[in-house]
N, CA and C atoms as a LAMMPS dump frame, in Angstrom:
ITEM: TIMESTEP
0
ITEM: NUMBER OF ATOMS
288
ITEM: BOX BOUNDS ff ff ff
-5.0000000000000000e+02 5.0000000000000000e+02
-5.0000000000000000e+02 5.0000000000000000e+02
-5.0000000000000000e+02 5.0000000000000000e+02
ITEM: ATOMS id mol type element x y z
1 1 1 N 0.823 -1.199 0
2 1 2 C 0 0 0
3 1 3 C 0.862 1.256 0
4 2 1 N 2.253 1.369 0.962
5 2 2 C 2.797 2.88 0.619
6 2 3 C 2.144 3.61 1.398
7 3 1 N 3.098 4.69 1.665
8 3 2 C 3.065 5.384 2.95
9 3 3 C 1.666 6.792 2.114
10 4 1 N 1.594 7.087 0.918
11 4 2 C 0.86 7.803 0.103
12 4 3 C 0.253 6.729 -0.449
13 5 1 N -0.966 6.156 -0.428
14 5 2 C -1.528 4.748 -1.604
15 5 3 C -2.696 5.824 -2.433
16 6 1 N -2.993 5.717 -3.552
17 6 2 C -3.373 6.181 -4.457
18 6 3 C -4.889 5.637 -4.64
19 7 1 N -5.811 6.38 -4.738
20 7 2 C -7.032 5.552 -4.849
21 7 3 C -7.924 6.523 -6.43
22 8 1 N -8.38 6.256 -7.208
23 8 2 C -9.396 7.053 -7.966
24 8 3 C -10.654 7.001 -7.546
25 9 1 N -11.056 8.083 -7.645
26 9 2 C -12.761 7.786 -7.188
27 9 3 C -13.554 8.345 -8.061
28 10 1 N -12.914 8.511 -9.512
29 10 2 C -13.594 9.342 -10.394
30 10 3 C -14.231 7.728 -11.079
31 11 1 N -14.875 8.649 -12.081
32 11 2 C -15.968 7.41 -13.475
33 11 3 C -14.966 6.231 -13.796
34 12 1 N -15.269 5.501 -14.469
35 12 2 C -14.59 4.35 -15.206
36 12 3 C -15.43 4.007 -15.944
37 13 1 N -15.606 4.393 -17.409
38 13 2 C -16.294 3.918 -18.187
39 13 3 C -15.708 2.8 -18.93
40 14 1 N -16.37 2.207 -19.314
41 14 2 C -15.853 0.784 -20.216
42 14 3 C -15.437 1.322 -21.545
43 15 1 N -14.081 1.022 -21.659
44 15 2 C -13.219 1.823 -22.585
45 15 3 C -13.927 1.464 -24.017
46 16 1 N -14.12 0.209 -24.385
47 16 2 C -15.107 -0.516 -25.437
48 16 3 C -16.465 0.861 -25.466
49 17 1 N -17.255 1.008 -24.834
50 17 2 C -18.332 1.247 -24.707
51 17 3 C -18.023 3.204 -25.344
52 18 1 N -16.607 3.399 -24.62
53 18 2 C -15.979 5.217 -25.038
54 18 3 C -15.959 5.542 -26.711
55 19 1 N -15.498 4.043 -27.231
56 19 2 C -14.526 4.108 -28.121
57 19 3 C -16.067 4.441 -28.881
58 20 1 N -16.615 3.068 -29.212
59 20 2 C -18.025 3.387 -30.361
60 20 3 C -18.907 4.457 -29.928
61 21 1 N -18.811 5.275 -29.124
62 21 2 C -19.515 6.297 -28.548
63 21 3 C -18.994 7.881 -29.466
64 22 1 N -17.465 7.456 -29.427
65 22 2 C -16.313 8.815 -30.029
66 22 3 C -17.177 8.785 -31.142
67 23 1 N -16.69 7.457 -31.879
68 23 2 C -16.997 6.881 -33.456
69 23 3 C -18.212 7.279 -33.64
70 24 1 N -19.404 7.021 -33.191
71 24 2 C -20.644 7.494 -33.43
72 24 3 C -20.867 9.143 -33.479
73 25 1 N -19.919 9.551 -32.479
74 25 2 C -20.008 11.016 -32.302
75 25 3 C -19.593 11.543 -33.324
76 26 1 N -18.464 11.192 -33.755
77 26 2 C -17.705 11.723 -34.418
78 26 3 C -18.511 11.389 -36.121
79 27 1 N -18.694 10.345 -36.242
80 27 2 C -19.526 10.177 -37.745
81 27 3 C -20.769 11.105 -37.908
82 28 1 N -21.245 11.241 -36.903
83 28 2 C -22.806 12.188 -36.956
84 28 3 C -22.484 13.467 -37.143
85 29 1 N -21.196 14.43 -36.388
86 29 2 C -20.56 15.354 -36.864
87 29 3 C -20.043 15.212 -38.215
88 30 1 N -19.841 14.577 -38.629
89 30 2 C -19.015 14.566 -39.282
90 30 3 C -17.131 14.524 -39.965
91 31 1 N -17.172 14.278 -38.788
92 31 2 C -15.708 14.642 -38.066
93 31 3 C -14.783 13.16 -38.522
94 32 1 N -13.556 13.128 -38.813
95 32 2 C -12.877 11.915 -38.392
96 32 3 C -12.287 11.729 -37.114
97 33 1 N -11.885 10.595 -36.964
98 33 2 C -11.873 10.567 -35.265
99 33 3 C -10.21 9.347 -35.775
100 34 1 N -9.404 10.004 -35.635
101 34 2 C -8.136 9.521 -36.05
102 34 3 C -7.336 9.27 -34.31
103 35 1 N -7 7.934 -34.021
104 35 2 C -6.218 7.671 -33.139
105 35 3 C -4.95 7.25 -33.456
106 36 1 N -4.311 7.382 -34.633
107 36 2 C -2.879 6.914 -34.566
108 36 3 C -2 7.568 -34.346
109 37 1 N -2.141 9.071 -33.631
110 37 2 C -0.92 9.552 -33.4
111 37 3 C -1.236 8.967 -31.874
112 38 1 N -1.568 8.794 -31.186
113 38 2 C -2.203 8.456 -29.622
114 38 3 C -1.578 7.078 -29.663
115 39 1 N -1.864 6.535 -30.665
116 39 2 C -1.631 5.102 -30.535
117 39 3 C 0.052 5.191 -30.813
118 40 1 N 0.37 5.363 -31.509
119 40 2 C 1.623 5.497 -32.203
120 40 3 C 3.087 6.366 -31.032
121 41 1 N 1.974 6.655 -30.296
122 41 2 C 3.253 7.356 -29.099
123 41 3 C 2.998 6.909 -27.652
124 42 1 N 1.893 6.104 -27.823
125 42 2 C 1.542 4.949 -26.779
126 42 3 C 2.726 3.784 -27.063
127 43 1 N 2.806 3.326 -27.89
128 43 2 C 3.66 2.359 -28.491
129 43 3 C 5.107 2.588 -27.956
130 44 1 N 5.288 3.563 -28.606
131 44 2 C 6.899 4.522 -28.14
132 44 3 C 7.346 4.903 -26.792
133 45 1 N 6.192 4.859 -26.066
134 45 2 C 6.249 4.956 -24.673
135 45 3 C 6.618 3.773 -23.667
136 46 1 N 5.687 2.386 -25.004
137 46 2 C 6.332 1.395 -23.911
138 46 3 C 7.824 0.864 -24.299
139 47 1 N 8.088 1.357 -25.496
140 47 2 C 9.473 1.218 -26.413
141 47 3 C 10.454 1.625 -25.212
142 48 1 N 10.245 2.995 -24.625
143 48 2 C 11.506 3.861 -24.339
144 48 3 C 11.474 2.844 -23.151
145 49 1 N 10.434 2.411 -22.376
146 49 2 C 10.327 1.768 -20.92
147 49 3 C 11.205 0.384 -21.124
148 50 1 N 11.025 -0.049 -22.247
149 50 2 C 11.88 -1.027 -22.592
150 50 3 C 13.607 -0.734 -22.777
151 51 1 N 13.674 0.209 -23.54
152 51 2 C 15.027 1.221 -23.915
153 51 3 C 15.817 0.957 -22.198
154 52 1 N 14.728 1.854 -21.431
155 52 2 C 15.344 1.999 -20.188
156 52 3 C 15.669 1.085 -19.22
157 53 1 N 14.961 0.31 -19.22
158 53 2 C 15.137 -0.945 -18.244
159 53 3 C 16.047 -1.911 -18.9
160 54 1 N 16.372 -2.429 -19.731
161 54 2 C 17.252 -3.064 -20.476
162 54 3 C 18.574 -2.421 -20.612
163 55 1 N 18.705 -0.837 -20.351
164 55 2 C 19.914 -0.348 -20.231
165 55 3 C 20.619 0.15 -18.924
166 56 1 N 19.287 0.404 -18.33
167 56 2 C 19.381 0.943 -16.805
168 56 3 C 19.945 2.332 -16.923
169 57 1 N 19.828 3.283 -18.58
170 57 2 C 20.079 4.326 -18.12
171 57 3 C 18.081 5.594 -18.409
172 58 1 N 18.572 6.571 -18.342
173 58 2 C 17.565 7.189 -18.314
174 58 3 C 17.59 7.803 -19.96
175 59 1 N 16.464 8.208 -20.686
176 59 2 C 16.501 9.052 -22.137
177 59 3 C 15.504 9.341 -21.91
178 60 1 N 15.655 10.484 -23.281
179 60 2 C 14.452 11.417 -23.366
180 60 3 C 13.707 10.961 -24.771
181 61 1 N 12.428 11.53 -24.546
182 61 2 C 11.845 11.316 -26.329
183 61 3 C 12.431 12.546 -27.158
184 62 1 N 12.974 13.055 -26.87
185 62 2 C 13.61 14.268 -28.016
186 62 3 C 15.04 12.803 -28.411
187 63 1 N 16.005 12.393 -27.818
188 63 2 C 16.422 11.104 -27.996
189 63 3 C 16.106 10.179 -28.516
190 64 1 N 15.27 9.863 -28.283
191 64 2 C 14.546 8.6 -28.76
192 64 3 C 14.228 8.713 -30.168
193 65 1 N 13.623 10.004 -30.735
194 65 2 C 13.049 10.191 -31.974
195 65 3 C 14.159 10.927 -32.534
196 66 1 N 15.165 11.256 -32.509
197 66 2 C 16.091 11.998 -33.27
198 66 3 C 17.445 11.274 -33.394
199 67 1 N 17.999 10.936 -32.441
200 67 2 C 19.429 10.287 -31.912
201 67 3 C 19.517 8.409 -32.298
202 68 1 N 18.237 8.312 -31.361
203 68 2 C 18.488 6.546 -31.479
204 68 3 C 18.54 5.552 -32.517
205 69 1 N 19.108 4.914 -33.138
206 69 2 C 19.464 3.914 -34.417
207 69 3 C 18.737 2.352 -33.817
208 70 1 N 17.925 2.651 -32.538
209 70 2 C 17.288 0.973 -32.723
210 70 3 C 16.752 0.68 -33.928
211 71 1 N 16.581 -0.37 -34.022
212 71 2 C 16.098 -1.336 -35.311
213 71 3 C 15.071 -2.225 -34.628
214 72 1 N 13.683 -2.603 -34.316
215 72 2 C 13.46 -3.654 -33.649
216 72 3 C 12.784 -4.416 -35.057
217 73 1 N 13.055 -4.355 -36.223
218 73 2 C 12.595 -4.906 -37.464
219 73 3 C 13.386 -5.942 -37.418
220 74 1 N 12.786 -7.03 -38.198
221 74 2 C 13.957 -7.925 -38.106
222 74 3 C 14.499 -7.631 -39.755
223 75 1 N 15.796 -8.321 -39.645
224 75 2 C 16.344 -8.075 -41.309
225 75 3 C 15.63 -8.615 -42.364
226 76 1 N 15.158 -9.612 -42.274
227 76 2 C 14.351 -10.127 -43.765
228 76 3 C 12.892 -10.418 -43.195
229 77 1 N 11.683 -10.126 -44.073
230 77 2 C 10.55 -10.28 -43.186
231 77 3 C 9.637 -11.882 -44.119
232 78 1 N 10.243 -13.238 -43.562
233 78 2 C 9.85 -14.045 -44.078
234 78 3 C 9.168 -15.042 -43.153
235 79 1 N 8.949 -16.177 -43.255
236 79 2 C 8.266 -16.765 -41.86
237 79 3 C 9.508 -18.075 -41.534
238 80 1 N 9.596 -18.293 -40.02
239 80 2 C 10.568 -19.282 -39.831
240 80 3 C 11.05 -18.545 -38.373
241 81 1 N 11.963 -18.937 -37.749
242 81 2 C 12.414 -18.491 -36.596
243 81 3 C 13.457 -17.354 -36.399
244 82 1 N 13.435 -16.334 -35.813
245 82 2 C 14.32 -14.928 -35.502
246 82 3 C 15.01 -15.655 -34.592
247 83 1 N 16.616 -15.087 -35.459
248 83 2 C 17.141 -15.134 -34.575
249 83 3 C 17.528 -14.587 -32.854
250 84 1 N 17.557 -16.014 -32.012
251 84 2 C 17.849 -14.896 -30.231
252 84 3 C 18.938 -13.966 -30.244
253 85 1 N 18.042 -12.704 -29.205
254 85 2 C 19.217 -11.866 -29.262
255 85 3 C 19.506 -12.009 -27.461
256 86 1 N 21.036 -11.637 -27.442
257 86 2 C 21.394 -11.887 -26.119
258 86 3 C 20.564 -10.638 -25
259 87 1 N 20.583 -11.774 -23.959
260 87 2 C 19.567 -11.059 -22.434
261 87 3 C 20.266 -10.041 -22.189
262 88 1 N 19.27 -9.061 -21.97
263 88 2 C 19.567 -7.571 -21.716
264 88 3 C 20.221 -7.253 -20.186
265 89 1 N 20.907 -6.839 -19.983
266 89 2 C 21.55 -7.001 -18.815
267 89 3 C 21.675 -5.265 -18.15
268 90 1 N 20.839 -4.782 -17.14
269 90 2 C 20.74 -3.382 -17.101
270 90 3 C 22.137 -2.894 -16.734
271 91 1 N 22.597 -1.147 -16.944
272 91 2 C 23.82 -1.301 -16.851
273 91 3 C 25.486 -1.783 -17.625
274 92 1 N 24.616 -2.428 -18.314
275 92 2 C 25.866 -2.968 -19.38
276 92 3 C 25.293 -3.158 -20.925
277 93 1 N 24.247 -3.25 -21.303
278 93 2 C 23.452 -3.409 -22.393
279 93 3 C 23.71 -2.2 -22.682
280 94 1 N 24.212 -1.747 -24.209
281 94 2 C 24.39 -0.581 -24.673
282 94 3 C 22.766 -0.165 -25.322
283 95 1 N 22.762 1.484 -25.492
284 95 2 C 21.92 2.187 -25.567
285 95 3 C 21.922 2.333 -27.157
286 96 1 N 21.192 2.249 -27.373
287 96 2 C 21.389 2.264 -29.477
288 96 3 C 20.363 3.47 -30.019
């Protein structure tokens, strides 16, 4: 629990129930209702959490999107087994 434990006491709507609600809203306006930049830096967010814990150092997203040369593509995109890459070891795993 922690000496501060955190509680919400606000709404919780059923995220399912938000989403076709936007969509409906948004079609009757007329509006598009575009989530891939949301999604797309949701993604990147759990990227850097990965970045960080696997390196044990700290970065920024100005870093991340300008500086960093990860690759998490693999080299040829065919079906069959990727090769393992060695366990990330925090602290010693270089930052790419």
């Amino acid at each position: 629990k922690g000496q501060n434990p955190f509680k919400y006491d606000g709404p919780s709507p059923d995220p399912c129930l938000r989403q076709h609600a936007d969509q409906i809203a948004a079609i009757r306006a007329g509006k598009r209702l575009n989530e891939g930049r949301r999604i797309a830096e949701s993604s990147l967010t759990s990227i850097m959490g990965r970045m960080s814990a696997y390196t044990g150092r700290a970065l920024s997203w100005n870093w991340v999107m300008n500086a960093s040369k990860l690759d998490l593509s693999p080299q040829r995109y065919e079906f069959g087994d990727l090769p393992m890459r060695a366990v990330a070891v925090p602290g010693k795993t270089e930052l790419i």
